[in-house]
C-alpha positions in Angstrom: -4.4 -19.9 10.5 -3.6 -23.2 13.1 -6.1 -24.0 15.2 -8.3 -20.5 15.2 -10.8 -20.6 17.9 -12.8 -17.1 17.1 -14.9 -17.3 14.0 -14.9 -13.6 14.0 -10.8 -13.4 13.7 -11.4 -15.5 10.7 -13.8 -13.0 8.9 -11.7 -10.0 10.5 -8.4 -12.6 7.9 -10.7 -13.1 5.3 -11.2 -9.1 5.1 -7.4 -8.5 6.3 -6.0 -10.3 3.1 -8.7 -9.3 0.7 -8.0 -5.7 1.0 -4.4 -6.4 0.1 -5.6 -8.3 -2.9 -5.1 -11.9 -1.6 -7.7 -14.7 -1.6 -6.1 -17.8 0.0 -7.4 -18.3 3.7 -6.2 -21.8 4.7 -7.7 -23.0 7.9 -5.9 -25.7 10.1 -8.3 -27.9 12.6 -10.1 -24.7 13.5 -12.3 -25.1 16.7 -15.2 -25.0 14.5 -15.7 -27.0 11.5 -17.8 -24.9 10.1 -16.3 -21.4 11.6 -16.0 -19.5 8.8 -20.0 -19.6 7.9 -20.6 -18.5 11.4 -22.8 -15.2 11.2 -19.9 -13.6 13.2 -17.6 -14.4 11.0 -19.5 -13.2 7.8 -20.2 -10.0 9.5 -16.3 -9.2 10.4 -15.9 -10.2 7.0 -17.0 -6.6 6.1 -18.1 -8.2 2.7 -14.6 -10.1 1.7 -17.4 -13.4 2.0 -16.0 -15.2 -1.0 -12.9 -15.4 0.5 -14.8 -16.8 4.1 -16.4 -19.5 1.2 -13.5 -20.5 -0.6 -11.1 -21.5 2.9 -10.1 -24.3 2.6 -10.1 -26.5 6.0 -6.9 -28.8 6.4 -6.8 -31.3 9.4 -3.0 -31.1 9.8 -0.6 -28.0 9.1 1.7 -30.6 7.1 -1.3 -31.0 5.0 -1.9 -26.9 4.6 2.0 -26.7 3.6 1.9 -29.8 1.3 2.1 -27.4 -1.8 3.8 -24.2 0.2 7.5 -23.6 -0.8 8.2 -21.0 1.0 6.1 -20.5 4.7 7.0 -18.0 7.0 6.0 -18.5 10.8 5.0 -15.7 12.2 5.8 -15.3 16.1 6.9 -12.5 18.3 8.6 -15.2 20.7 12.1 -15.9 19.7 13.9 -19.1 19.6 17.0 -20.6 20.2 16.2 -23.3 17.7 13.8 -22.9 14.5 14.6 -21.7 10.9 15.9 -18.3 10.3 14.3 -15.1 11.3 13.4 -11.7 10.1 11.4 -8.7 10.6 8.2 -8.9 8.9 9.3 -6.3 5.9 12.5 -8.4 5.3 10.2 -11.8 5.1 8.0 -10.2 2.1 10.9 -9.3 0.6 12.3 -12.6 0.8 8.9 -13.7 -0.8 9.1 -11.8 -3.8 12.2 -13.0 -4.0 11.0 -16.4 -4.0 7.8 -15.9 -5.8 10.0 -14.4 -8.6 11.7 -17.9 -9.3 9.2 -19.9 -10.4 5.7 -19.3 -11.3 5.0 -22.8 -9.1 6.4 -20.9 -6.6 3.9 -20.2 -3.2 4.2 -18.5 0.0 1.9 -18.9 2.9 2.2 -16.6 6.4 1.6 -19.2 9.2 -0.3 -17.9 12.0 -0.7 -19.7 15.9 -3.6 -18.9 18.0 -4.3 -16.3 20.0 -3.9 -18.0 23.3 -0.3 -19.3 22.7 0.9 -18.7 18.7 2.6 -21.1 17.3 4.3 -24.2 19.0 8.5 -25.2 18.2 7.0 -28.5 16.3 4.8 -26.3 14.1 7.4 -23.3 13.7 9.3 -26.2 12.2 7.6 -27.1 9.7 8.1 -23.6 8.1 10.9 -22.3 6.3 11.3 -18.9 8.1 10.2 -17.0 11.6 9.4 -13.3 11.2 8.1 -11.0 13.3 6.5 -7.6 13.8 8.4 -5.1 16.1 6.0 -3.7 17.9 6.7 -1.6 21.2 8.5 -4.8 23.2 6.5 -3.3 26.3 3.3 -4.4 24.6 3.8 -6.7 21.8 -0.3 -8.0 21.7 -1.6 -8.0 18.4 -4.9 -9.6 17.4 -4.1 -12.5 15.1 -5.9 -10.7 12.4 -4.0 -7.5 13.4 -1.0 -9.4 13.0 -2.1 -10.6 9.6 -3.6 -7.3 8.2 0.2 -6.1 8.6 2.0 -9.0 7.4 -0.4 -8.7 4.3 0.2 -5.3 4.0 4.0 -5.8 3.3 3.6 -8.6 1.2 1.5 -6.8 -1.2 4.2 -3.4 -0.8 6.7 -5.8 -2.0 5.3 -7.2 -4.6 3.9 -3.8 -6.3 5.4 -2.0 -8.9 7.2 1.3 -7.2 5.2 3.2 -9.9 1.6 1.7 -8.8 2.6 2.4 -4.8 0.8 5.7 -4.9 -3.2 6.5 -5.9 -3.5 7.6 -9.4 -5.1 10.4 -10.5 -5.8 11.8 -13.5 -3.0 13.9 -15.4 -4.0 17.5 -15.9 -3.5 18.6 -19.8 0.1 19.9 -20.0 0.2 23.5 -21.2 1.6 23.3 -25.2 4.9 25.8 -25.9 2.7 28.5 -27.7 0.1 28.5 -24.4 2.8 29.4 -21.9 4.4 31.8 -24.0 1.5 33.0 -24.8 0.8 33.7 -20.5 4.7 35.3 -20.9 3.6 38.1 -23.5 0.5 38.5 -20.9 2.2 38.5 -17.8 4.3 40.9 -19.0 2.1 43.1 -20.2 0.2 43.0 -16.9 3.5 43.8 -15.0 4.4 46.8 -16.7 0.8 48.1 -16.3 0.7 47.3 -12.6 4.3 49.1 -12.6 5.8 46.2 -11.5 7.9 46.0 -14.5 10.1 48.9 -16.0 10.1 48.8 -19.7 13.3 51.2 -20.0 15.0 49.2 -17.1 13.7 45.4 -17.6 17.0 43.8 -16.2 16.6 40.3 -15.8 13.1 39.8 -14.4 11.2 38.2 -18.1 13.7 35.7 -18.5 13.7 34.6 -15.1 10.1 34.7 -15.3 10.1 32.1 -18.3 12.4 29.6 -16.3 9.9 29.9 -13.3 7.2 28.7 -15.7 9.4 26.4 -17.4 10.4 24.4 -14.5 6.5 24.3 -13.2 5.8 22.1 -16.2 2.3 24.2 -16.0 -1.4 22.8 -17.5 -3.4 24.2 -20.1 -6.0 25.1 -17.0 -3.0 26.7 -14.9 -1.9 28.8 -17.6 -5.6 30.2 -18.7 -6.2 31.1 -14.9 -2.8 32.8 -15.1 -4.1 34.7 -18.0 -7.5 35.5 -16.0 -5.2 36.9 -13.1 -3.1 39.0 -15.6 -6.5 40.5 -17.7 -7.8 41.4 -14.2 -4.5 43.0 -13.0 -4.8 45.0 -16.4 -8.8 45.5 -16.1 -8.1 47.3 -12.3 -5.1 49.1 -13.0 -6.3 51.4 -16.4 -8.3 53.7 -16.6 -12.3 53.2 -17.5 
């Protein structure tokens, strides 16, 4: 972040990254010296305080990007001159990319403040320009906003396809003997509610076992299928 001015958009970064799994908040000549132990700032930090504690504070942006190899700039205003540019989901592509080189490799998103972004001299000091496209009748983001976002496709692009949804707990698959098991009972159920003609089966078993076959059903499903079929049988005789 060059030159932040609100120590409450630094704790709103500090939480913006750490919920995306980062930890890295690099500070450039902020207003404040000591703005990210402002109480404001530890209290839009929303508990991500040992990332607010471990910022480090740089005087220059050359010095913040001293060890960077890649830094993308991140501006809505476009340029005639600068380095190349990008939507943001391209630029974290490009960083996983990058990041995948060389385990020396780093990235940093450099962000301007909030009064006028980031000037030509310092979008030159970075590798790439990316932006977010917002609707180009309002294009105000909140530098933190701005952040949360381009943390959020960083850390899409750098996850395993496989982790990208919530895991849950697998259900115990249903063995071979349970489900045919349920087929001997769901029969049996069929032909007592009259469902199923004995004399005249036709097709209807067999395409019952592919229904269950290709449902890839769990232990649990197939004893409440059995509960269902001793209930239709329960109703249906005679007491």
């Amino acid at each position: 972040m060059v030159e932040p001015s609100h120590p409450g958009n630094i704790g709103s970064a500090a939480r913006a990254i750490k919920t995306m799994g980062f930890s890295q908040l690099v500070l450039v000549n902020p207003k404040l010296p000591d703005a990210a132990s402002q109480p404001e700032a530890i209290a839009l930090a929303s508990g991500a305080s040992d990332v607010l504690a471990a910022a480090k504070v740089c005087a220059t942006l050359e010095e913040a990007l001293a060890p960077v190899t890649m830094a993308l700039a991140l501006t809505a205003r476009l340029r005639d001159l600068g380095p190349p540019a990008s939507d943001v989901r391209q630029a974290a592509e490009l960083a996983r990319e990058h990041l995948a080189l060389n385990e020396a490799a780093q990235v940093a998103v450099v962000l301007g403040t909030e009064r006028a972004g980031l000037t030509n001299e310092q979008v030159a000091l970075c590798h790439r320009t990316c932006h977010i496209p917002a609707n180009p009748e309002y294009t105000s983001l909140n530098v933190a906003q701005a952040l949360q976002l381009a943390a959020y496709e960083v850390r899409y692009a750098l996850l395993d396809p496989a982790a990208r949804l919530p895991q849950r707990e697998e259900a115990e698959p249903a063995t071979s003997e349970a489900v045919q098991a349920l087929l001997v009972h769901w029969e049996e159920a069929l032909v007592t509610v009259g469902f199923l003609d004995p004399k005249h089966p036709k097709k209807l078993m067999p395409r019952m076992r592919h229904l269950f076959s290709r449902a890839g059903l769990s232990r649990e499903e197939t004893d409440l299928l059995r509960g269902v079929c001793t209930a239709m049988i329960a109703r249906t005789r005679p007491r």
